[in-house]
C-alpha positions as CSV (number, residue, x, y, z in Angstrom):
1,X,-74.4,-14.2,-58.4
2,X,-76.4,-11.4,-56.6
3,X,-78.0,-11.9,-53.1
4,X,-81.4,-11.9,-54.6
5,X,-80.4,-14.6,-56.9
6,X,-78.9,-16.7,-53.8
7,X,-82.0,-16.1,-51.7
8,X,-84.5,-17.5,-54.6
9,X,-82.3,-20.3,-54.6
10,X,-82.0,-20.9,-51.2
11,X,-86.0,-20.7,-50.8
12,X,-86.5,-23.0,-53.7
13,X,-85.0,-25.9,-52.3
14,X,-87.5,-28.4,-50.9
15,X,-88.1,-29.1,-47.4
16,X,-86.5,-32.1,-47.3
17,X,-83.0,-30.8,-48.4
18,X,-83.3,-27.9,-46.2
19,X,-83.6,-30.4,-43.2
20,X,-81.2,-32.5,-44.7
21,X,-78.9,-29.7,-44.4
22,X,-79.4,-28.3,-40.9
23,X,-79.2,-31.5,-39.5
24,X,-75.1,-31.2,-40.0
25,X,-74.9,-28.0,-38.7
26,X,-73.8,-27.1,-35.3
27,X,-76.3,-25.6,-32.5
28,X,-74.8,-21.8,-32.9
29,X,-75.9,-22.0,-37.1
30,X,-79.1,-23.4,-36.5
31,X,-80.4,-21.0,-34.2
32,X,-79.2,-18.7,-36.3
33,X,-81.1,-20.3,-39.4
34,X,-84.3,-19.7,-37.2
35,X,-84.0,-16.4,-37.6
36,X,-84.0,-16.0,-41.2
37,X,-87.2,-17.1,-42.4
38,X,-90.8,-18.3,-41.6
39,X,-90.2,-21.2,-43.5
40,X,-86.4,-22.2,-41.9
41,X,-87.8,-21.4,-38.3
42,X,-90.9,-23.8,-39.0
43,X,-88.5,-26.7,-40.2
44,X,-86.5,-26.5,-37.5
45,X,-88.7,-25.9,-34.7
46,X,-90.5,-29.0,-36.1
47,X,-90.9,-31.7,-33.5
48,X,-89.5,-34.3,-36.0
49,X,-86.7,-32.6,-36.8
50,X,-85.3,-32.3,-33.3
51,X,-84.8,-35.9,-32.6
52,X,-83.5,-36.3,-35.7
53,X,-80.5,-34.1,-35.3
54,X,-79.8,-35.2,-31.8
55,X,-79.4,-38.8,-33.6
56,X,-77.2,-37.3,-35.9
57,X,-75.2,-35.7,-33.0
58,X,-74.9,-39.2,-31.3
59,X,-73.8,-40.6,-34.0
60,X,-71.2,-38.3,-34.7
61,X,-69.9,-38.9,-31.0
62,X,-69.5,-35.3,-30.1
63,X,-67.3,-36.5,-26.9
64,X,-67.8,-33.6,-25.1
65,X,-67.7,-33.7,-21.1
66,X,-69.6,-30.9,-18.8
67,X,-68.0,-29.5,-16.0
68,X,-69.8,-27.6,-13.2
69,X,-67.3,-24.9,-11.1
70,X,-67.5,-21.4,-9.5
71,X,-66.9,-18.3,-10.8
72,X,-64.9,-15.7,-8.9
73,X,-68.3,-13.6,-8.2
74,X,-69.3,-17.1,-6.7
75,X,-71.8,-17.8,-9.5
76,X,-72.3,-21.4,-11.2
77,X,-70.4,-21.6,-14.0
78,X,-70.3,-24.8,-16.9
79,X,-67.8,-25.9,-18.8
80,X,-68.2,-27.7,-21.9
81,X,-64.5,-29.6,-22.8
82,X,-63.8,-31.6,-25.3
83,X,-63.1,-35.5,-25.0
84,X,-60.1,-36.4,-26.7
85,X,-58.6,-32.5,-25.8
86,X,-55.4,-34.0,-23.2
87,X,-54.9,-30.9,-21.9
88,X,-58.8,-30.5,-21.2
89,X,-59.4,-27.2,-22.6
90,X,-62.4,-25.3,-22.8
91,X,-64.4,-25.7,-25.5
92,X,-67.5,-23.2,-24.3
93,X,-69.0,-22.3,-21.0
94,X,-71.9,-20.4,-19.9
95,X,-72.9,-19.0,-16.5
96,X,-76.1,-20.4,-14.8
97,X,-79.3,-18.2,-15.1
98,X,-80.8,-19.2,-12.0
99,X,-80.7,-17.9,-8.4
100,X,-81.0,-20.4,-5.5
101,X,-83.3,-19.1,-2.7
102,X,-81.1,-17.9,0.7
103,X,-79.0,-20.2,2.0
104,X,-79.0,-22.5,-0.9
105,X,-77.6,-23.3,-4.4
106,X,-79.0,-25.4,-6.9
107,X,-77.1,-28.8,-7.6
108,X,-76.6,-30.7,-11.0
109,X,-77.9,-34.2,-10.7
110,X,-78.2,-35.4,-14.3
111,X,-77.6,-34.7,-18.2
112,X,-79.2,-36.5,-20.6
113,X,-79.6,-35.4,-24.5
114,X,-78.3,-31.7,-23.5
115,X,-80.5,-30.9,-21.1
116,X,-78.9,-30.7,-17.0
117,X,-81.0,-31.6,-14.4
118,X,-80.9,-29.4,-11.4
119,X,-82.5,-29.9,-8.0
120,X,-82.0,-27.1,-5.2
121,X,-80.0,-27.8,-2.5
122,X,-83.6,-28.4,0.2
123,X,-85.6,-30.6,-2.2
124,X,-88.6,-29.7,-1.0
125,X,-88.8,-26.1,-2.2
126,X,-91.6,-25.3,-4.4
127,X,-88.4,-24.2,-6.7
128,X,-86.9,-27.1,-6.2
129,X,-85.8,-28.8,-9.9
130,X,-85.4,-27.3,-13.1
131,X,-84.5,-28.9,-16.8
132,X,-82.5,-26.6,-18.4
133,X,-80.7,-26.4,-22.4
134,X,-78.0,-23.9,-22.1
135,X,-77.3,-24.4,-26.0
136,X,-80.8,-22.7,-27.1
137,X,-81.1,-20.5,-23.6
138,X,-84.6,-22.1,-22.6
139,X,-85.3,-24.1,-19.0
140,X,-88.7,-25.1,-17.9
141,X,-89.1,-25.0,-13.9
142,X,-91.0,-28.2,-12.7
143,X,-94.4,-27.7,-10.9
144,X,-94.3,-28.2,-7.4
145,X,-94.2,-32.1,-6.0
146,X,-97.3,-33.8,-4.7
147,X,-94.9,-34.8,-1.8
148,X,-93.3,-32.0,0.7
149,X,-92.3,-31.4,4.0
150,X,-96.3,-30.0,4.2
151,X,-97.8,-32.8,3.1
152,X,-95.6,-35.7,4.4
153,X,-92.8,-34.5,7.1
154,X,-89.4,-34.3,6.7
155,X,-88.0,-36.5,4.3
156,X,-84.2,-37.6,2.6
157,X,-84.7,-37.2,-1.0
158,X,-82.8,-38.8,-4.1
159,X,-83.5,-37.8,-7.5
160,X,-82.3,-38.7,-10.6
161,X,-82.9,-37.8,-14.2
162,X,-83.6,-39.6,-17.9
163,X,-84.6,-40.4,-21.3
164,X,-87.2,-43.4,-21.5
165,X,-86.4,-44.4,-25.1
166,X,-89.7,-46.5,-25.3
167,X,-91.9,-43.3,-25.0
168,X,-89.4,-40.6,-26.1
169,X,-89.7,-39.1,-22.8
170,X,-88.0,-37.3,-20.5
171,X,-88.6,-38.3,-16.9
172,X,-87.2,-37.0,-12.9
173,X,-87.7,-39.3,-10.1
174,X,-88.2,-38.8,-6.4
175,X,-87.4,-41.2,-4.2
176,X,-88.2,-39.7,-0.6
177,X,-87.3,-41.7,2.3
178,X,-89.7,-40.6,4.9
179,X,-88.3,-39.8,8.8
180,X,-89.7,-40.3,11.7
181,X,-88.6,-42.6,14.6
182,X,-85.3,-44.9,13.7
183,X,-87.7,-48.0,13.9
184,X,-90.4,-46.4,11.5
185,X,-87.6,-45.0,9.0
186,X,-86.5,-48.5,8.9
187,X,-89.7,-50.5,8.6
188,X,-91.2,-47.9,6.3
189,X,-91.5,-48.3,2.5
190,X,-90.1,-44.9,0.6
191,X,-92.5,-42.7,-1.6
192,X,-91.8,-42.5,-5.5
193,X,-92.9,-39.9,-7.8
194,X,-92.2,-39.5,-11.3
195,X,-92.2,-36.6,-13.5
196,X,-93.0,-36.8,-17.1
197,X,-91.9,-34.1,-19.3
198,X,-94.7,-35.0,-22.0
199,X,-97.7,-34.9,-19.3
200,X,-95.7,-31.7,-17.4
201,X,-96.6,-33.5,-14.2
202,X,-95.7,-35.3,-11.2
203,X,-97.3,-38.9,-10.4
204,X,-97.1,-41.2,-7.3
205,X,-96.1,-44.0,-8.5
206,X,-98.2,-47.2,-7.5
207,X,-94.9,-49.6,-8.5
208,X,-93.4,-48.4,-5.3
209,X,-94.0,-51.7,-3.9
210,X,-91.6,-53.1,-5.8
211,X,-89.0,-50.6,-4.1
212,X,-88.1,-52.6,-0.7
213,X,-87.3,-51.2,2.8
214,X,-84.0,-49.9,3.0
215,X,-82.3,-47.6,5.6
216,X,-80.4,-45.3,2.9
217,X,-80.2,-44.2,-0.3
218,X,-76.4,-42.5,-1.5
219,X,-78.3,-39.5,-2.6
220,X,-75.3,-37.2,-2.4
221,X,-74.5,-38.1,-5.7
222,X,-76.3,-38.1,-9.1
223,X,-77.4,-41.6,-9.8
224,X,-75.7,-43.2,-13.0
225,X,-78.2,-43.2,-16.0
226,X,-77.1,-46.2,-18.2
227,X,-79.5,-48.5,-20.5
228,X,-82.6,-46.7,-19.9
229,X,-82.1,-47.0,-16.1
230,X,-81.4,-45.2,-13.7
231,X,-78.9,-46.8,-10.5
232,X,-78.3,-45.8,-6.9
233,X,-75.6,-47.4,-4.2
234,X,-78.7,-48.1,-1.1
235,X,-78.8,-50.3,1.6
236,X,-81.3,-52.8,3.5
237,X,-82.3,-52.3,6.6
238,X,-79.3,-54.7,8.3
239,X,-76.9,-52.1,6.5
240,X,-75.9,-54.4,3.1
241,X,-75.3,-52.5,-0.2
242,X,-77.0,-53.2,-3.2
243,X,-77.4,-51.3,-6.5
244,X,-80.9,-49.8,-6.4
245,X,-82.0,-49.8,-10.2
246,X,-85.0,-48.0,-11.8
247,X,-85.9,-48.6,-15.4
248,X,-87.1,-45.6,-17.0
249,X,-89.7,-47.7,-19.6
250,X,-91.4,-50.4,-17.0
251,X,-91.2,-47.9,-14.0
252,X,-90.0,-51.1,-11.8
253,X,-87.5,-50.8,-9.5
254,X,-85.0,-54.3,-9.3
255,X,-82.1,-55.0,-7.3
256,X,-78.0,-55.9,-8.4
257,X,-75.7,-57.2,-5.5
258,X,-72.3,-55.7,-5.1
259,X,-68.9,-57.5,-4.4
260,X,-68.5,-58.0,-0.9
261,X,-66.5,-55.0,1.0
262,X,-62.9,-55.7,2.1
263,X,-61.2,-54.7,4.8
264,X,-62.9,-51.0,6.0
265,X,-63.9,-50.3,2.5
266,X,-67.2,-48.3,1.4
267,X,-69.2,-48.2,-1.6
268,X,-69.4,-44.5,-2.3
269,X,-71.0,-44.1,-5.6
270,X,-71.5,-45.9,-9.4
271,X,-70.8,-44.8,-12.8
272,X,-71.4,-45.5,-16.1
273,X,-68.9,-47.3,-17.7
274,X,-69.0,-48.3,-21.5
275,X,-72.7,-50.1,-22.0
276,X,-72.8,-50.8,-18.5
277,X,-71.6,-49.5,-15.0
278,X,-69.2,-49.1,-12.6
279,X,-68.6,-48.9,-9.0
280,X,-66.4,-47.2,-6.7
281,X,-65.1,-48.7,-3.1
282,X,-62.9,-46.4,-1.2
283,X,-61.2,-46.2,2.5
284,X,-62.9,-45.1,5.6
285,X,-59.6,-45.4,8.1
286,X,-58.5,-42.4,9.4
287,X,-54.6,-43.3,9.6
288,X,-54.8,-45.5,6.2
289,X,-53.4,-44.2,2.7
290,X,-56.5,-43.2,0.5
291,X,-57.3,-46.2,-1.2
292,X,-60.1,-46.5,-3.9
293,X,-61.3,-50.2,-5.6
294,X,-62.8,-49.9,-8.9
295,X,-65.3,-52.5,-9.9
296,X,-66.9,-53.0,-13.7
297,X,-69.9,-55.2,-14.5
298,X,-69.1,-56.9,-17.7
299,X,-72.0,-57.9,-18.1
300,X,-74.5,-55.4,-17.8
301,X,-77.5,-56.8,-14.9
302,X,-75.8,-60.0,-14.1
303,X,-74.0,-59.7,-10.5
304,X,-71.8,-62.3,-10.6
305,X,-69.7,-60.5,-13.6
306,X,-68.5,-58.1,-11.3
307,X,-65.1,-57.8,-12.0
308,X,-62.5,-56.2,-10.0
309,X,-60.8,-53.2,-12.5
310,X,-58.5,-51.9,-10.7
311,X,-57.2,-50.3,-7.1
312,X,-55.7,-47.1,-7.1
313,X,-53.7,-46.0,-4.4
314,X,-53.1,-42.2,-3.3
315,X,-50.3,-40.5,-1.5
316,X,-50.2,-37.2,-2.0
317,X,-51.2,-35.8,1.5
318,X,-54.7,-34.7,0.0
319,X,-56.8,-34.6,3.0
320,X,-60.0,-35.6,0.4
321,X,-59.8,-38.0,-2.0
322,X,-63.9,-38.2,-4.5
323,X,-64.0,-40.6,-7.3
324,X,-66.4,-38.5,-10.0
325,X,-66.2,-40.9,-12.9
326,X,-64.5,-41.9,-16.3
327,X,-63.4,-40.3,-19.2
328,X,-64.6,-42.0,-22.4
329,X,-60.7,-43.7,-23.0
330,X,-60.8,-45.4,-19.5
331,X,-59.3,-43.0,-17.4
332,X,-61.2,-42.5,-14.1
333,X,-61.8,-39.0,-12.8
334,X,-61.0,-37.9,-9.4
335,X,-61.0,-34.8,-7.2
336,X,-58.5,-33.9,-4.7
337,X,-58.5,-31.9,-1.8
338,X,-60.4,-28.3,-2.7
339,X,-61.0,-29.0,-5.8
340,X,-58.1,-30.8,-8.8
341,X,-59.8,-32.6,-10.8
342,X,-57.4,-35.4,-12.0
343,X,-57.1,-38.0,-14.5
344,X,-56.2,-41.5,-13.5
345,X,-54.6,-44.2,-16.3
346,X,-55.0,-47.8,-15.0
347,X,-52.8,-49.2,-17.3
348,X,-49.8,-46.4,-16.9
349,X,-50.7,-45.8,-13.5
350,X,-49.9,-42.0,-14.3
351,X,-52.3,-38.9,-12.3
352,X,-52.6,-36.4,-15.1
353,X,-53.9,-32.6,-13.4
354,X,-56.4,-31.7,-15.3
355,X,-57.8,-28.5,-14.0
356,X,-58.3,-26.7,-10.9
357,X,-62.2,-26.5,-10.3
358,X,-64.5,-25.2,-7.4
359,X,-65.2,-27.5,-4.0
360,X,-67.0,-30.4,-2.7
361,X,-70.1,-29.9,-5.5
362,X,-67.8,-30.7,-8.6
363,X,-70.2,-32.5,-11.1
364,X,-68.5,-33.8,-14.5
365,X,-71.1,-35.8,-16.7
366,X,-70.8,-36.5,-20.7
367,X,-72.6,-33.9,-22.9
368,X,-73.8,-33.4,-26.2
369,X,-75.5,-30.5,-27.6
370,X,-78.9,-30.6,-28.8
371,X,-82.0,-28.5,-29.6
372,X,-84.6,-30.0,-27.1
373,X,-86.7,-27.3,-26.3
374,X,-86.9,-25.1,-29.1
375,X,-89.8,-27.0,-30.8
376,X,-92.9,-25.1,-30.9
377,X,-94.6,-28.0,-28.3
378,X,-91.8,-26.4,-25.5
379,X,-93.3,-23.3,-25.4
380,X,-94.1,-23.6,-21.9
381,X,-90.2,-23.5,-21.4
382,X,-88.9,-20.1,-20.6
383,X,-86.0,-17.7,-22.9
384,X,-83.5,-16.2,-21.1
């Protein structure tokens, strides 16, 4: 059969098989496919067709986990690996395209449907946050906040990142705690905006109220994005932890109480663990062996199935223990000292090495690769 012959063939099938058949294609083909007609680039670029394949991604359970680290020329660099790979091994990577301002770097603080979430390193740089799909090469920089350092004073921001499956959005939150005297950063309520990727713009957001007075906010980590929410470790204003949670749909924040802290434990972080979520206590003495207590809420929302997972004790001089998170078969992530990341069985009790990866920024988050983005309606995202 000649190449003309293929091509009529090829253009003859209807629309529905062609979409039929990029949907099992990987992200490489299909941008490819773009390229070869009007007709492919128009199916394929249609705003139906995207969801649709990132369904069919899910479903095929891609297990792929997203590494951030640091090249030698000191530039970010991402790591895709796949899941059930024991030895970790790169599966692609791809260097950031962004430049941070002086004296800052730009931070990862969510994925969600292949798109990373980064927020500069001062939050309230008219730079500041950018949503960005490495897989088709486009990122859209956010417009700059109603709230900054101009408008409102100095602040402590926490941000975190989603998909609202109720409006098929994607949506950043700011939570800025704002500072001024210690009594006044107590007794004051923090400001919330929300950022809609289908409007392009930041709101205030009037349910704010329900958000209580608190003294802190973990927001050195990402928050965990699980269920359509998004959840913080914060703390009221006579220092008790609680998980802060914000769902994504009814744009009401609610509060989860955490196991009481033994001994000089701290929360430092939560995960997402399964359908639900996970968190991490770990050691504050100086002269005590790094220990870290893992909790899991069986049942996702209801405090009192807080469960105690399992403690994992370290000895191996590290001067820094982080928890990070969990591998999708259970294992719980950890970095030691400059940078090993390393895998933690709590049934074998066995530390597996997994890699050696850049400093105190390491950010590891599930992944799956998807074509948000390249639809026509994202044309205000930019090509690199």
């Amino acid at each position: 059969m000649s190449d003309s012959e293929k091509s009529i063939r090829w253009g003859s099938l209807p629309d529905e098989i062609l979409t039929h058949i990029f949907t099992f294609l990987p992200i490489k083909s299909i941008i490819i496919c773009t390229s070869v007609s009007k007709t492919w680039k128009s199916l394929i670029q249609n705003p139906t067709f995207i969801p649709t394949h990132l369904r069919h991604s899910h479903n095929k359970n891609q297990n792929l986990f997203l590494l951030l680290s640091l090249s030698r020329n000191d530039k970010q660099v991402y790591t895709l690996h796949k899941e059930d790979d024991p030895d970790f091994i790169v599966y692609t990577s791809f260097e950031s395209p962004f430049h941070a301002p002086q004296h800052g770097t730009y931070n990862a603080r969510g994925t969600c449907n292949g798109l990373i979430c980064l927020s500069y390193s001062f939050p309230n740089h008219a730079k500041g946050i950018i949503l960005w799909n490495p897989c088709v090469r486009k990122f859209l920089q956010l417009p700059y906040p109603n709230v900054t350092v101009d408008t409102h004073g100095a602040s402590c921001t926490s941000f975190g990142f989603g998909f609202d499956p109720k409006t098929n959005d994607y949506k950043v939150v700011r939570i800025l705690s704002l500072l001024g005297s210690p009594s006044d950063f107590v007794k004051s309520r923090p400001v919330v905006e929300v950022y809609s990727l289908s409007t392009g713009e930041w709101r205030m957001l009037s349910a704010s109220a329900s958000l209580p007075p608190m003294c802190a906010i973990i927001s050195s980590v990402p928050p965990a994005f699980a269920n359509g929410a998004l959840h913080w470790i914060a703390f009221t204003n006579d220092n008790k932890p609680f998980a802060l949670v914000f769902d994504l749909g009814d744009e009401v924040f609610r509060q989860i109480l955490l196991p009481e802290l033994p001994g000089q434990m701290i929360w430092t972080r939560l995960s997402v663990y399964g359908n639900s979520i996970a968190g991490f206590q770990i050691t504050v003495g100086i002269d005590q062996m790094p220990q870290i207590n893992i909790w899991v809420m069986k049942e996702y929302g209801v405090a009192s199935s807080w469960t105690p997972f399992f403690t994992a004790d370290f000895n191996f001089g590290e001067a820094f223990v982080r928890p990070i998170g969990f591998r999708r078969n259970g294992d719980a992530l950890f970095v030691f000292g400059e940078g090993k990341l390393v895998s933690w069985n709590p049934e074998s009790k066995e530390f597996k090495y997994l890699r050696m990866i850049g400093g105190h920024g390491t950010f590891i988050d599930s992944y799956i690769e998807s074509l948000v983005f390249l639809d026509k309606a994202a044309n205000v995202a930019v090509t690199y």
